[in-house]
N, C-alpha and C positions, 0 to 999 in steps of 0.2 A: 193795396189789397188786390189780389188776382184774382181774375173772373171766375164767376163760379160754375163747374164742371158740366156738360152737358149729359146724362146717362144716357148712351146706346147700347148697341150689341155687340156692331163689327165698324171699325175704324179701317177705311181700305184710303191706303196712301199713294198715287199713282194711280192713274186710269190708262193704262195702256191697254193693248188690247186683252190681257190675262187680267189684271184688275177689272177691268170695265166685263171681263166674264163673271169674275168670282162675286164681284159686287149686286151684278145681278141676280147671280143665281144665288143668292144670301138672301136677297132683295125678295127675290119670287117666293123665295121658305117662310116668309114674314117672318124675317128678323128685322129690326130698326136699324141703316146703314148709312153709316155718312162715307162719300167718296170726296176724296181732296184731290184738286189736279190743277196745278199750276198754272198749267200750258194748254193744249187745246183735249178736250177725252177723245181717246180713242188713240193718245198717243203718238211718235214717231211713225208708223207703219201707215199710214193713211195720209200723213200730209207731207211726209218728208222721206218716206222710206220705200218700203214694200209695194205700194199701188204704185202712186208716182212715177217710180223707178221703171216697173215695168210696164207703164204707157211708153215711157221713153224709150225701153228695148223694143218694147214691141214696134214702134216707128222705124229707128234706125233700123231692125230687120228687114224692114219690108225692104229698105233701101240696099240694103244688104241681098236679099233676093235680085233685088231689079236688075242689079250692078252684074249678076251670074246668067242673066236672062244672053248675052253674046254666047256665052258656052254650050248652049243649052237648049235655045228657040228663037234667035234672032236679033234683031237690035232693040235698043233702048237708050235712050235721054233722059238721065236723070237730075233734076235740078233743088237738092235737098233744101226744106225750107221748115224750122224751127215751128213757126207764129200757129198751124195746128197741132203741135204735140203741147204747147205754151196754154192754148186755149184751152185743151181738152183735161191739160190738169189742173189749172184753175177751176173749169167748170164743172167735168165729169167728176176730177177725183175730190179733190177738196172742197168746191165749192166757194172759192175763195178765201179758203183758209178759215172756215168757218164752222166749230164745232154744233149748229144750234140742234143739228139733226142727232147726233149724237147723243147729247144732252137729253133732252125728249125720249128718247130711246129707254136713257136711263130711267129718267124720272117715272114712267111710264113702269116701270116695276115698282116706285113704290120708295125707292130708295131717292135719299137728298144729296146736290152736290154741294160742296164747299170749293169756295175759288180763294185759292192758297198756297201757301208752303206748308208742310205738314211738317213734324216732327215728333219722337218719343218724347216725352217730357218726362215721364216716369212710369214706372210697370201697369200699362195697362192703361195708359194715358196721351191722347195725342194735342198738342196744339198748334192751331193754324192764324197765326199771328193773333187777336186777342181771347178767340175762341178757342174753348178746352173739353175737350171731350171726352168720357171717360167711357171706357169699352168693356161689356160685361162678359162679353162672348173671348174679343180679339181682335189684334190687330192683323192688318195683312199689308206686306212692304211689296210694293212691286215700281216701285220710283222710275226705272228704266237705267238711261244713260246718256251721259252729253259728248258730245266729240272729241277726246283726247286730244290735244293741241301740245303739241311737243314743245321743251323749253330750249327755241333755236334762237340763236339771236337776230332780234330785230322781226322773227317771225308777228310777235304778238301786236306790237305796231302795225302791222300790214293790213290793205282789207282781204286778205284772202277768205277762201271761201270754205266750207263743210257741206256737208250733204244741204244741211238745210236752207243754205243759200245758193246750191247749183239748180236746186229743183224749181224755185219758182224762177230759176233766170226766162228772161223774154227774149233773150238775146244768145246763140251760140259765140263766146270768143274764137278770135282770129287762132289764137294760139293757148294752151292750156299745160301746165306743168302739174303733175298728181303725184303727191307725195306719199307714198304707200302704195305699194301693191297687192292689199289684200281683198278683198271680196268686195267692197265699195269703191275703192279705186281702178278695180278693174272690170266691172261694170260703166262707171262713167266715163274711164277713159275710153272705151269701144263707142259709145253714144255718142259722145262729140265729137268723136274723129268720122265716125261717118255722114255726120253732119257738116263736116268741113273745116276741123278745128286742125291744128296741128298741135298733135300732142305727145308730151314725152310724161314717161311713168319712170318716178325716182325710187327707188326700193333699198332699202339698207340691207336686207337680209340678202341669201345666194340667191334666189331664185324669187319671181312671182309664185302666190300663192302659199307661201311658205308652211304653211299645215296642213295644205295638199298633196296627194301621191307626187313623186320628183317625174312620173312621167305625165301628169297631169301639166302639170307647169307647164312640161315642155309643150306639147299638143298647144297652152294658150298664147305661147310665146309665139308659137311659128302663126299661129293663125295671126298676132298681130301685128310682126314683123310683116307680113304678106298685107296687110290694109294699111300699112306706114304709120305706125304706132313706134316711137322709136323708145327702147326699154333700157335703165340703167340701174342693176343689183349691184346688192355688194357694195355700196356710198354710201359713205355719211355726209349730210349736210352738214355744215359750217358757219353757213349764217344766208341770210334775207335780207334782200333790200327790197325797195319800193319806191321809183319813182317815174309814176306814169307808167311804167309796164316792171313785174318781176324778175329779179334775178338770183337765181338760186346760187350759191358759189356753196361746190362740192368740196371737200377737204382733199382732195387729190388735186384741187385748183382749175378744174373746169366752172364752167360759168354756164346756167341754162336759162335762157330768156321766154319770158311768157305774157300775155296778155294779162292771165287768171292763174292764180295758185289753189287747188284744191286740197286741202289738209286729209285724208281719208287714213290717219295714222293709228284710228282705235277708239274704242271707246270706253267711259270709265263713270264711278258714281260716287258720290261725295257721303260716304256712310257717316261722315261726320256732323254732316249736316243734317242727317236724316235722324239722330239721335240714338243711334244703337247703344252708345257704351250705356244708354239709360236701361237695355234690360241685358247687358251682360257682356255683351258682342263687338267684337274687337272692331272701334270705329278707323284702325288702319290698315284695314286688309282690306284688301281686292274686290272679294265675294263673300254674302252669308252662307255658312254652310247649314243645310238641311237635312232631315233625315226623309224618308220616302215617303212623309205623308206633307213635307213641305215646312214642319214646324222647324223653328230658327232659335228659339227660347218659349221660356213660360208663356203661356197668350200671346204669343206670337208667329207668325207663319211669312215664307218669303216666296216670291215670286217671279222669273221672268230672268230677265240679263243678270240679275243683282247676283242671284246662286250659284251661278258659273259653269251651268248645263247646256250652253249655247243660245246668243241673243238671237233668237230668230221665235217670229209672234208665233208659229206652232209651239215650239215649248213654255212656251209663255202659260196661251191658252190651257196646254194639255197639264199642265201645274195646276191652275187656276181651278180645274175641274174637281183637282184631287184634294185642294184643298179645299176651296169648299165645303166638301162630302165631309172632310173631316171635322170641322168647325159643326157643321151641322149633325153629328155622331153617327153619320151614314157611311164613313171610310171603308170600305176594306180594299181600293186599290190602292197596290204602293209602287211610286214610282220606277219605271223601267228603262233606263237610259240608254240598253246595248242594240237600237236599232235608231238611233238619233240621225234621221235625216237632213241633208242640208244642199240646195242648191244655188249656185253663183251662175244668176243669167248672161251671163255674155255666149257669144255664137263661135263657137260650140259651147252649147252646156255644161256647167260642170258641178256634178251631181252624185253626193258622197253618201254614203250610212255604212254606225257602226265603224270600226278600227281600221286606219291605216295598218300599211304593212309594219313601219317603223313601231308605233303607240303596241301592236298589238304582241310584238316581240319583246317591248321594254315591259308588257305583264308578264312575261314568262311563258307567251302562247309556245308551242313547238306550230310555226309557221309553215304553212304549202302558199303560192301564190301562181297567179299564171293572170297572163294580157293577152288579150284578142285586138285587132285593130279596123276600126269602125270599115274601112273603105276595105279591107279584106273581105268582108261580109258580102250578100248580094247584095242587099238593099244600099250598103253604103258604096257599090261599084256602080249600082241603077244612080244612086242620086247626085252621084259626081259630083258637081261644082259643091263644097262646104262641105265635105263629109270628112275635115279632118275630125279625129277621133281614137278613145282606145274603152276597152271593156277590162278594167283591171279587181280578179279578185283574191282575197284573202281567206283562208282557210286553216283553223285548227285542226291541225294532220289527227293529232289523236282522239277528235273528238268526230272527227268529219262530218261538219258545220263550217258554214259561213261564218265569218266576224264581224265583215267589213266588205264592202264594192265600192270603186269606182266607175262613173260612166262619164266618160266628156265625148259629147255626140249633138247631132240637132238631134232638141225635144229629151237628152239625158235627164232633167229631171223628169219624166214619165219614164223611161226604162226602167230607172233606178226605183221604181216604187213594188216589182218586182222582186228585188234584191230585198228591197227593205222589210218583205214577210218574210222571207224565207231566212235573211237575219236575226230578226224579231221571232219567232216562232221555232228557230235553229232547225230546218227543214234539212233531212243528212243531205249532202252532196250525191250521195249515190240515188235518193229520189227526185232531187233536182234534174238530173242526168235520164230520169225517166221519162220525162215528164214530155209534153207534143208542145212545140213552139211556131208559131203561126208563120208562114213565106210568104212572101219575104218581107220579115219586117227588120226593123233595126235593133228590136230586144230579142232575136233567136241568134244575137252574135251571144249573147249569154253561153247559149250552148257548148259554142266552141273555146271559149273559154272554160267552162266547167271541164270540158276534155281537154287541155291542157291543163290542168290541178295535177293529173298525174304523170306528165311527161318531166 
């Protein structure tokens, strides 16, 4: 006989940072909310991702600085050393990998946590191994995602690493092999190399960054060709071994040796496990799809990486908010996706909203585009050492509006927060163009960009 159902309100599966919003603010409305969360609350972005991550940039920067300090103002001695960036995310960010602040936080509205796997058991019904909970309100999926580990052979045997075992290392490797070059691998690859790792970055596709501007790429290629990062596109790997140190052996029959293999090839979510085909939802697809208030089926709402609106804890959050409202009958925002910001901290920033030149053509935009380049600029001739860069934007000629900016610049994610109202808000380019841009800074290269739109 099976245990007998729990009545709540709102069943929230995943406490990442969008869960662990919605849940509270469900929580706050006094509704009755059980939150389930396997792993630590508060999700990837705080012990493995997003914080973390960038204690670690922010470190390797300074070093990064110190290193430009001959060109610039004089000498310097720099002798990179791991054991405070090791310390400070154990203690500052995570705590030791210890959610109890978290938790607290939650509890603290009101709402109860369950430590578990959750899953659909049936419309309107979750269970978390022997407890069953029945939800009067709704459910809300915001599960997140685990590391995509490609099926290479011999890889799965190996200890290689993923995010979530390079961040607590105590130790920078000698040597580091990064298999992908998308936004996580090329963040960590700049980290350990300026820390003294030798690292090479393995990329199947033509280029780093592959759903970035193609002169985006290039900008982060030369910046890390220049700090000895050495980069290989366009490979497939062939198989993995593992003995005592890595060797990748490429199908073109190169062989790369590494101390540490860093897996940064994607990430993905086990709908099958999370029990969608129980209210309708195809448990082998990719992503739930949503409509703009977040609903995924009957009493049900999705949130976060799983919908396919971009894994980054903004949209998570800014989900979380709208669902919510709706659950609790106060909706009238509906979600707005065409100024979807997103930045990739490595040095130079690279910091997008809104449509690529490519994405924004294959909708049938009639495209204008025009690039400015960072060290063209005054501010980026004043700041010499590190100003590679470009100001690359996109423009619907017939609507004259922005769609889309690129900025890869130091500090590109602040420029680009500029772009991303006048994206968002479709501000014409001819008011853009009016507008007073402050000297010299690094966002009035905007400008000169916007007057190239019509050259």
């Amino acid at each position: 006989m099976g245990a007998v159902p729990e009545e709540v309100d709102v069943v929230v599966i995943g406490m990442g940072p969008g869960g662990e919003d919605a849940a509270a603010r469900l929580a706050n409305a006094g509704l009755d909310v059980i939150a389930v969360e396997s792993r630590l609350v508060g999700g990837e972005c705080p012990y493995f991702a997003c914080i973390p991550t960038k204690m670690m940039v922010r470190a390797a920067d300074a070093l990064g600085e110190a290193w430009r300090v001959p060109e610039l103002a004089g000498q310097t001695t720099v002798r990179p050393d791991w054991t405070p960036v090791a310390n400070r995310i154990r203690d500052e960010a995570t705590t030791d990998w210890n959610d109890e602040i978290a938790v607290r936080r939650f509890e603290d509205t009101g709402g109860r946590l369950v430590r578990g796997v959750g899953r659909i058991s049936a419309p309107g019904e979750v269970t978390v191994g022997d407890q069953v909970f029945r939800a009067r309100r709704g459910i809300v999926l915001n599960p997140g995602t685990d590391p995509l580990v490609p099926p290479i052979d011999g890889l799965a045997e190996s200890p290689y690493w993923t995010n979530r075992d390079a961040v607590p290392a105590t130790r920078v490797p000698e040597s580091l092999l990064v298999l992908g070059g998308g936004p996580v691998g090329v963040e960590f690859a700049q980290v350990f190399a300026r820390f003294g790792a030798s690292v090479t970055v393995l990329e199947s596709r033509p280029r780093l960054l592959a759903m970035a501007e193609p002169e985006a790429s290039e900008v982060l290629a030369g910046a890390f060709h220049a700090c000895g990062i050495e980069i290989r596109t366009g490979c497939a790997v062939d198989r993995v071994k593992h003995d005592g140190l890595f060797q990748v052996h490429l199908e073109s029959g190169e062989v790369f040796t590494g101390e540490r293999l860093l897996v940064a090839t994607g990430r993905r979510t086990d709908l099958g496990a999370l029990g969608v085909a129980a209210v309708g939802l195809d448990e082998q697809a990719r992503t739930v799809p949503v409509d703009g208030r977040m609903r995924a089926a009957d009493g049900v709402w999705a949130i976060g990486d799983i919908t396919g609106h971009g894994a980054f804890t903004h949209t998570s959050v800014y989900q979380a908010r709208i669902a919510a409202a709706d659950i609790l009958g106060q909706g009238t925002e509906v979600a707005d996706y065409r100024a979807m910001p997103s930045v990739i901290f490595t040095d130079p920033e690279v910091a997008t909203v809104g449509l690529t030149e490519s994405r924004a053509r294959d909708t049938g935009i009639q495209v204008r585009t025009a690039i400015t380049q960072i060290p063209a600029s005054t501010r980026g001739w004043i700041h010499k050492a590190g100003n590679e860069g470009i100001i690359k934007l996109v423009a619907d000629a017939d609507r004259g509006v922005l769609v889309g900016a690129t900025v890869v610049a130091p500090a590109g994610g602040e420029i680009v927060g500029a772009l991303a109202v006048a994206v968002h808000a479709e501000v014409p380019v001819q008011r853009l163009r009016e507008m007073i841009y402050a000297y010299p800074t690094f966002h009035r290269a905007i400008e000169a960009a916007l007057a190239g739109l019509d050259a």
